[in-house]
N, C-alpha and C positions, 0 to 999 in steps of 0.2 A: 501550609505553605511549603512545608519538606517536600511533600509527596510532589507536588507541582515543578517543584525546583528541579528532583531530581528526573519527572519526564523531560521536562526540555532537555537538562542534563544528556540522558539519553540520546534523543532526537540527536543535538549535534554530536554526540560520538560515533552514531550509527552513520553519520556524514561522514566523517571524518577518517572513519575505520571502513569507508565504503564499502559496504555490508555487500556489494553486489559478486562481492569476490573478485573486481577488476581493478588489478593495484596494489600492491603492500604498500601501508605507513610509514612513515620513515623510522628508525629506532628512536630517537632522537620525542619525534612528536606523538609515539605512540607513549614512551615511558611518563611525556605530558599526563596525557589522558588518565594511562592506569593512577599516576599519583592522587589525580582529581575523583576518580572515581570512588576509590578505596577509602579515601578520605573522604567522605560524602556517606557511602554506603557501602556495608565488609558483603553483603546480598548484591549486589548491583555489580559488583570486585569480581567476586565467585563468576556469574553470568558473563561479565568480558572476558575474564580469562579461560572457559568455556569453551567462548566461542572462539578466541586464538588460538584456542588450541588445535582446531580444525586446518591451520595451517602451518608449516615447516620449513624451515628456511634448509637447502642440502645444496653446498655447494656453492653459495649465494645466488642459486637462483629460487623464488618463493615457489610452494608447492600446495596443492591442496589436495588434503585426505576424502574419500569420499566410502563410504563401504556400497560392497555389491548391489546390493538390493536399490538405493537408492540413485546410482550410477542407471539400473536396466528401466528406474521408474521415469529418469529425466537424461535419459542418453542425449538428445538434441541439445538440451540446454549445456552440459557437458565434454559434448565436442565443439560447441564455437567455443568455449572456456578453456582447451586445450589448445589454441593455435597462439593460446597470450600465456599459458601455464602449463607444465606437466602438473597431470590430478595423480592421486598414490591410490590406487584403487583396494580397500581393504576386506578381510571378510572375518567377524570376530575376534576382529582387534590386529589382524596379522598382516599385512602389506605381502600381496599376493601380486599384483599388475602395476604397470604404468602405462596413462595415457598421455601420450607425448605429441605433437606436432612434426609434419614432415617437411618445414623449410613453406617455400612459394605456395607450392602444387597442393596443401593441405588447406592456407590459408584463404585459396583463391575457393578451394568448396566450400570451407564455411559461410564467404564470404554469400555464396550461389545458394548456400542452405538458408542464408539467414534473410537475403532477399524473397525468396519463396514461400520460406514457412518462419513470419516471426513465431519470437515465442518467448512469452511473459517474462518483462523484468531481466532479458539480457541481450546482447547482440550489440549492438555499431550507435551511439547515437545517431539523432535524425532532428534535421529544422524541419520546423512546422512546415514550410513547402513541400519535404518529402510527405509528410505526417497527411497534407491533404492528399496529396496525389494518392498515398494509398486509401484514403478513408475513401476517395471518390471512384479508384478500379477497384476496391473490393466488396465480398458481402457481409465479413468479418468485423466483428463489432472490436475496436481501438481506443485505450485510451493514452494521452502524450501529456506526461506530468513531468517539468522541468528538464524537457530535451528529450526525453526517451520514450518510446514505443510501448504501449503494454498489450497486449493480444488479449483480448476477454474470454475468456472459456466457458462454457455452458455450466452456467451452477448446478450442484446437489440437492437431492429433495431436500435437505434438512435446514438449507441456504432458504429455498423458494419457500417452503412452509412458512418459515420465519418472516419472509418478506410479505406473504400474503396474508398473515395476521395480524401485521403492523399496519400496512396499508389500507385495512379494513378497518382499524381501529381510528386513524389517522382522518379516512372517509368521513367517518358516522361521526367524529368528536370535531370537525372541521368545518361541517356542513354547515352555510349560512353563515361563513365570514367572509374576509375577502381572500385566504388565504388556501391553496388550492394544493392540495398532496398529490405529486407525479410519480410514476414507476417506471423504472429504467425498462429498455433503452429510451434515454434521452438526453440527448448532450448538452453540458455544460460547459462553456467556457470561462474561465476565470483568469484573471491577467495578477501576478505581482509588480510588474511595471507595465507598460505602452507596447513594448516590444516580446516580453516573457507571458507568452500566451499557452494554457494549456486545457485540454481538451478531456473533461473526467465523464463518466456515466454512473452517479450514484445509483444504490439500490433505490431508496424513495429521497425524494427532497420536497421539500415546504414552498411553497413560490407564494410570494403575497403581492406582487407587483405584476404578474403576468402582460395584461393588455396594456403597461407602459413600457416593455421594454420588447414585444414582439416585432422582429423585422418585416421587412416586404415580403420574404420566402417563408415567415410563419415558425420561425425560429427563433427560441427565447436568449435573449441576450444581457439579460440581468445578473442578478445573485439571489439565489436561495436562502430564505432565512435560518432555516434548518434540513439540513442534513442527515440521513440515516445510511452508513454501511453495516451490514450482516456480514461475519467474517467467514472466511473459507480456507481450506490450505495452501491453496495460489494468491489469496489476497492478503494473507495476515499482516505481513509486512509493511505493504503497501498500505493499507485502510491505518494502522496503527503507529505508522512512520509517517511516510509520503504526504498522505491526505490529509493527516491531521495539522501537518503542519502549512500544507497549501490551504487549508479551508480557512486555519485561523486566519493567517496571511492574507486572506484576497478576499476577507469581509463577510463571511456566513457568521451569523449568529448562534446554531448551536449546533453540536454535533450528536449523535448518538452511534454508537459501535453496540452491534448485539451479536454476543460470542455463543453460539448454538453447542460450541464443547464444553463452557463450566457452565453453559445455562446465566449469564449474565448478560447485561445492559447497563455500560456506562454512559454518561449525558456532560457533555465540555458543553461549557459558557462562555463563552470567548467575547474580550473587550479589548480594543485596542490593539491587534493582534496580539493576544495575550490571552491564556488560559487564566480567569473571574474566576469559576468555581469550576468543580465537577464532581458526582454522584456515581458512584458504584452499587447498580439496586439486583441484589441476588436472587435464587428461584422463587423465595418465597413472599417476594417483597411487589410492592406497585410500581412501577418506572415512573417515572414524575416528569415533564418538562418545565425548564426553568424559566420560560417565554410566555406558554399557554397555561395557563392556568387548567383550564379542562381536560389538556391532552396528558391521559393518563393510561398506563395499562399494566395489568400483571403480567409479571415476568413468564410466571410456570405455562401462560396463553400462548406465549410467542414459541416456544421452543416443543418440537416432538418428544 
């Protein structure tokens, strides 16, 4: 129950510390958190303070550090993040540049960059009306998880490997029920209320309802019983924050994350929007689902 306790834990601090880098905390609700954290967990303490430390208050206005390399890998993402921050551009620890905003005339190109080319996990909120309009003029695969836009980028082999030994596993241990393994692209919608509608593309998901919730246009409009994301370095976040906590919330029954870097597969159980159990099954071990009895696989199979 610790370990549970202290994911949620998590999840709402990474809210609250709006991890997107849009925003400083107030001192006040930030010294909140650290209290709760550190007393909770001295490893969990270490990791927020961490990550604060990525950012500097100079001046009272907030800053964020970013070093070279990581600056020239995600320059776009970086310059709409400069026209609400100066970033302190570092290089082996030394504060060499600043990237700073120039008034209107900087803000109005971001503005023009971000219309053109989203890009994953930052930019301008968007209500679902903009969210269709772009899903319906682009060819660019989107997903809109609680207001915001996420740009899909073409996965790595080591992503798609992982995804195509799962889904074969899935196929052949599935076959002859009523419950049907799909692979992305394939949109999902999932509502937390009537109005808070958002729009995800899992890597595989479970559908055991299919022919009762298919619309007139041949679009599934149910909930997935199980869920599987393969994590990537544009999705980490996302699949292990965002998702996990949309998916418990709006009624999937199980989740799986299979991390292709330490060679794992963890398995959420979710009841009542709430994390039941969950299984951490490592290289050498069987991944187990806690639904299917049969659906079962080795870890060391899924991953290159």
């Amino acid at each position: 129950m610790l370990r549970i306790d202290q994911l949620h834990l998590n999840i709402y601090v990474v809210k609250a510390l709006q991890v997107s880098f849009i925003g400083t905390p107030s001192s006040f609700c930030l010294q909140n958190f650290l209290n709760i954290i550190c007393k909770h967990s001295h490893s969990n303490c270490i990791l927020l303070l961490a990550r604060l430390a990525t950012l500097t208050n100079i001046g009272g206005t907030a800053k964020m550090k970013v070093n070279s390399t990581e600056l020239q890998n995600n320059f776009g993402k970086y310059l709409m993040l400069a026209a609400q921050e100066d970033i302190i551009i570092t290089r082996n620890g030394t504060e060499i540049a600043k990237l700073t905003a120039l008034g209107d005339q900087l803000g109005s190109a971001v503005n023009q960059i971000h219309e053109s080319v989203p890009l994953y996990g930052y930019g301008k909120k968007a209500t679902y009306e903009e969210f269709l309009q772009l899903w319906q003029e682009s060819d660019e695969r989107y997903e809109y998880i609680d207001g915001e836009i996420y740009f899909l980028a073409a996965p790595r082999t080591a992503h798609q490997y992982a995804v195509t030994q799962l889904i074969t596993v899935f196929s052949n241990l599935l076959q002859g029920t009523s419950c049907i393994p799909m692979v992305a692209p394939y949109d999902i919608e999932l509502r937390r209320t009537s109005e808070q509608i958002n729009i995800v593309q899992p890597d595989i998901m479970v559908i055991c309802d299919l022919e009762e919730h298919l619309d007139d246009n041949d679009y599934y409009k149910g909930i997935p019983t199980l869920i599987v994301e393969v994590l990537s370095k544009g999705t980490r976040r996302k699949d292990l924050i965002k998702k996990l906590d949309l998916y418990m919330s709006c009624g999937v029954k199980e989740y799986w994350i299979a991390n292709p870097d330490n060679k794992e597969v963890t398995v959420y159980l979710f009841a009542e929007q709430n994390i039941q159990e969950f299984t951490t099954f490592k290289q050498n071990e069987i991944a187990q689902s806690y639904l299917f009895e049969k659906l079962k696989i080795e870890v060391q199979r899924i991953f290159r």
